[in-house]
Backbone as a printed PyTorch tensor [residue, N CA C, xyz], in Angstrom:
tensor([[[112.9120,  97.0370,  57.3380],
         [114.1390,  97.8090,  57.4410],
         [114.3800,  98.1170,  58.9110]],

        [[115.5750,  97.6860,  59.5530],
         [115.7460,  98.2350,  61.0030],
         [116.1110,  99.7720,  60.9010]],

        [[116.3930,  99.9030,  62.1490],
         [116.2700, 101.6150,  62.7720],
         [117.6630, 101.9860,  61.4860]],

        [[118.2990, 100.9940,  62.5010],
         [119.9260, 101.3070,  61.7150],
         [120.0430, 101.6380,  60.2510]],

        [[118.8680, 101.4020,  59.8210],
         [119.6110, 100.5430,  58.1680],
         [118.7540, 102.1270,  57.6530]],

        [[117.1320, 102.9130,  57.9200],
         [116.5930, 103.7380,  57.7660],
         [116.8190, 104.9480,  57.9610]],

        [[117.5600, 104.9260,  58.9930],
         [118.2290, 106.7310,  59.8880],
         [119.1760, 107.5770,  58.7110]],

        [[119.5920, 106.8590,  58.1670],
         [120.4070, 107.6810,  57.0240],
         [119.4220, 108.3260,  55.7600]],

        [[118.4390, 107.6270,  55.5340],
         [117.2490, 107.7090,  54.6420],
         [116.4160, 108.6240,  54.8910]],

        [[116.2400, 108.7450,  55.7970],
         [114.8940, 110.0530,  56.2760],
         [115.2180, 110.9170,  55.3940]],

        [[113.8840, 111.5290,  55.3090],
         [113.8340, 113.0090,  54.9300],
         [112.3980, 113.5250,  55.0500]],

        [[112.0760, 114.5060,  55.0000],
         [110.7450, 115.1520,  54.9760],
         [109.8180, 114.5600,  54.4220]],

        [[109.1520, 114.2780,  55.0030],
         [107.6100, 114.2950,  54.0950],
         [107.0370, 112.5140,  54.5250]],

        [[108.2580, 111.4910,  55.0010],
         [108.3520, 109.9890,  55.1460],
         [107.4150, 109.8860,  56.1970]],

        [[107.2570, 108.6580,  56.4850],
         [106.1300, 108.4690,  57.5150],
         [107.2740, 107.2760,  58.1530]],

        [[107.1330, 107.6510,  59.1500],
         [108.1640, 106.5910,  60.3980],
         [106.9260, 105.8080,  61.2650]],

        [[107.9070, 104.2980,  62.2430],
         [107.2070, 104.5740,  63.5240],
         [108.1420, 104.1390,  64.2230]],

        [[107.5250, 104.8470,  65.3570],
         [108.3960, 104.3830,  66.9580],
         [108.9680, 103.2660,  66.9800]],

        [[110.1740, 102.7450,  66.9310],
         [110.4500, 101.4590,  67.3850],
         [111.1440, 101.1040,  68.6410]],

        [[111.2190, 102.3840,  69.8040],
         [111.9440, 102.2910,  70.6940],
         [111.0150, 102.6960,  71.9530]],

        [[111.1570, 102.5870,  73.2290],
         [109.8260, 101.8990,  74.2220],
         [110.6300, 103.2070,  75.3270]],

        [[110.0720, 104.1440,  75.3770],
         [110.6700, 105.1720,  76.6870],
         [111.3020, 106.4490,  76.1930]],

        [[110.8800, 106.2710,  75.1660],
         [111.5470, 107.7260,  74.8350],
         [110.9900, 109.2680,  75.2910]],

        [[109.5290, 108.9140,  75.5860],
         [108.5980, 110.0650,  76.0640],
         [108.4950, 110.1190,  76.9150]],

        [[107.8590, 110.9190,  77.6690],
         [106.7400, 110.6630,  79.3310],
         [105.8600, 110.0350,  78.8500]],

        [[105.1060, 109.9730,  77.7610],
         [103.7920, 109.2390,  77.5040],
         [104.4920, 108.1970,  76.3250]],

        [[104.7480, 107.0580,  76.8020],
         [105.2690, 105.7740,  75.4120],
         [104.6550, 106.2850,  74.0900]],

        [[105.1800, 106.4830,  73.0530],
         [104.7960, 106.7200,  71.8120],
         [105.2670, 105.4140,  70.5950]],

        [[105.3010, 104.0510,  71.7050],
         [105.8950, 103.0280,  71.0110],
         [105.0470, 102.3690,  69.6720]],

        [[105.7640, 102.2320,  68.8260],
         [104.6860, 102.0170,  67.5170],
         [103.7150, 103.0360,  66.8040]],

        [[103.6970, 104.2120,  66.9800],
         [103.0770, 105.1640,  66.9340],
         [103.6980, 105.6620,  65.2210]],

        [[102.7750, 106.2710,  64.6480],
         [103.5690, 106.3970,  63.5610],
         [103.6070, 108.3320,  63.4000]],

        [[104.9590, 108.7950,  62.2690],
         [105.0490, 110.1020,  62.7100],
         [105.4220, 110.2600,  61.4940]],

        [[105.3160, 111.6580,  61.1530],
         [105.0930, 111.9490,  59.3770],
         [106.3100, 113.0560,  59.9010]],

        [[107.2490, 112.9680,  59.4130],
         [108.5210, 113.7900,  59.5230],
         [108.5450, 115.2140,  58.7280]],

        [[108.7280, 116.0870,  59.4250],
         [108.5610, 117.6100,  59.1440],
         [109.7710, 118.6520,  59.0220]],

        [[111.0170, 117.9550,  59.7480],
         [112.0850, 118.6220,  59.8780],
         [113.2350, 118.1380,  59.9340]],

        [[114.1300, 117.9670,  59.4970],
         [115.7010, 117.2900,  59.4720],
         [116.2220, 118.3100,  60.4330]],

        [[117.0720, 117.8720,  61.1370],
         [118.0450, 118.6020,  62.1850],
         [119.1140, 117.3110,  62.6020]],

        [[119.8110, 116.4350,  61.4070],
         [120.5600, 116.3510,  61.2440],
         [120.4060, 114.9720,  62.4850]],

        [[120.9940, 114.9550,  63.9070],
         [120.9400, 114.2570,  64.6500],
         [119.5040, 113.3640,  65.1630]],

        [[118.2950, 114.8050,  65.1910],
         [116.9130, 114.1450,  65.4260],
         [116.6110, 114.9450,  64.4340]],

        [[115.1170, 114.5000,  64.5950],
         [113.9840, 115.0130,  63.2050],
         [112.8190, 115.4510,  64.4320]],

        [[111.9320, 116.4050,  63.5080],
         [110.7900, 116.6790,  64.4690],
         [109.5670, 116.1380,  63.4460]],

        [[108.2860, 115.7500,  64.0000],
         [108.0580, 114.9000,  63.6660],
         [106.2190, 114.9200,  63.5900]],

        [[105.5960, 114.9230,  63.4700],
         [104.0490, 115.0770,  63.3310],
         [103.4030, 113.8160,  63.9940]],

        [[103.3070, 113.1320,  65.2250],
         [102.7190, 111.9740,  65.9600],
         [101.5940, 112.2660,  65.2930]],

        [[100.7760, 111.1240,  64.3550],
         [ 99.3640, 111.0670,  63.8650],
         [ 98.4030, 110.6120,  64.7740]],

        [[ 98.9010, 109.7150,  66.2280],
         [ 97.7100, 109.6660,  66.9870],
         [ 97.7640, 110.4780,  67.9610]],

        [[ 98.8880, 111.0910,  68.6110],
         [ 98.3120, 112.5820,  69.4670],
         [ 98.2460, 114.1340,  68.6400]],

        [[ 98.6140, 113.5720,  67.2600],
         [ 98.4490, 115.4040,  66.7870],
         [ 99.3270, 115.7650,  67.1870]],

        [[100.4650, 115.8660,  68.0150],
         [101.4040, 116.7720,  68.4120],
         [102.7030, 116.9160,  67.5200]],

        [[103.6220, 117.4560,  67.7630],
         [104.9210, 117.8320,  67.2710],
         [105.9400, 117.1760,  68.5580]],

        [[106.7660, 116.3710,  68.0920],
         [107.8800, 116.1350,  69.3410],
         [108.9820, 116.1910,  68.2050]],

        [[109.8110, 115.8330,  69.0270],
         [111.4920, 115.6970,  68.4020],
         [111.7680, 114.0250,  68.8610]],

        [[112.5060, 113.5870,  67.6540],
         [112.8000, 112.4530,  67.9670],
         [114.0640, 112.2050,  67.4140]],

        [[115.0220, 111.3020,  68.4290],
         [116.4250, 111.1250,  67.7980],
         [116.1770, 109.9330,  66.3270]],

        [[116.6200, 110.0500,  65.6190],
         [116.6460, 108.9470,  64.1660],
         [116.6340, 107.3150,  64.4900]],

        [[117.2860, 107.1640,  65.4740],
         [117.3170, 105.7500,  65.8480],
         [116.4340, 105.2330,  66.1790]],

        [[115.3920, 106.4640,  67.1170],
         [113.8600, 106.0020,  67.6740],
         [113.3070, 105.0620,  66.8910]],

        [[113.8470, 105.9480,  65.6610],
         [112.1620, 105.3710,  64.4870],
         [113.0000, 104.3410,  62.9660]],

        [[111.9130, 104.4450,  62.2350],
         [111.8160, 103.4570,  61.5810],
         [111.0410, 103.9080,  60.6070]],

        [[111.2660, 103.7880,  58.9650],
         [110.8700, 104.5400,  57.9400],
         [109.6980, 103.4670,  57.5110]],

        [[108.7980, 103.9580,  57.0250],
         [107.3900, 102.6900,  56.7330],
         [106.9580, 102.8540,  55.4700]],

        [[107.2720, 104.2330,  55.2370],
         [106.6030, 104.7840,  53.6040],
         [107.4370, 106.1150,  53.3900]],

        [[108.2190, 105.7980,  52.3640],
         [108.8530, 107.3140,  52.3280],
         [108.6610, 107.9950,  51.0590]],

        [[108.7220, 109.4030,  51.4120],
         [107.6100, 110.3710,  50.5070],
         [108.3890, 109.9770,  49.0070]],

        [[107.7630, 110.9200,  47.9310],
         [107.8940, 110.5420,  46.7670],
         [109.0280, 111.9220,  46.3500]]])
């Protein structure tokens, strides 16, 4: 599924990944992120390999498994 075709789909609980190269100070390209918050334009997002919380615009990413 491209960015395009997934961004409407999100919702809580889905597991995304990065498909876009510069979005951070630290590349989070391919990285996968378990989505925590809808805010409509971006989502905030649970990065599983730094542990952190960022915000990411919808287009970044890319849906891989979405919750039940």
């Amino acid at each position: 599924m491209s960015p395009a075709q997934g961004e409407g789909n999100m919702k809580v609980g889905d597991l995304c990944r990065v498909v876009m190269m510069g979005t951070h100070t630290t590349c989070q390209f391919h990285h996968l992120v378990l989505i925590i918050k809808d805010m409509h334009t971006h989502i905030e997002g649970l990065n599983t390999i730094t542990g952190k919380f960022h915000h990411y615009r919808k287009e970044e990413l890319e849906v891989i498994n979405e919750s039940r």
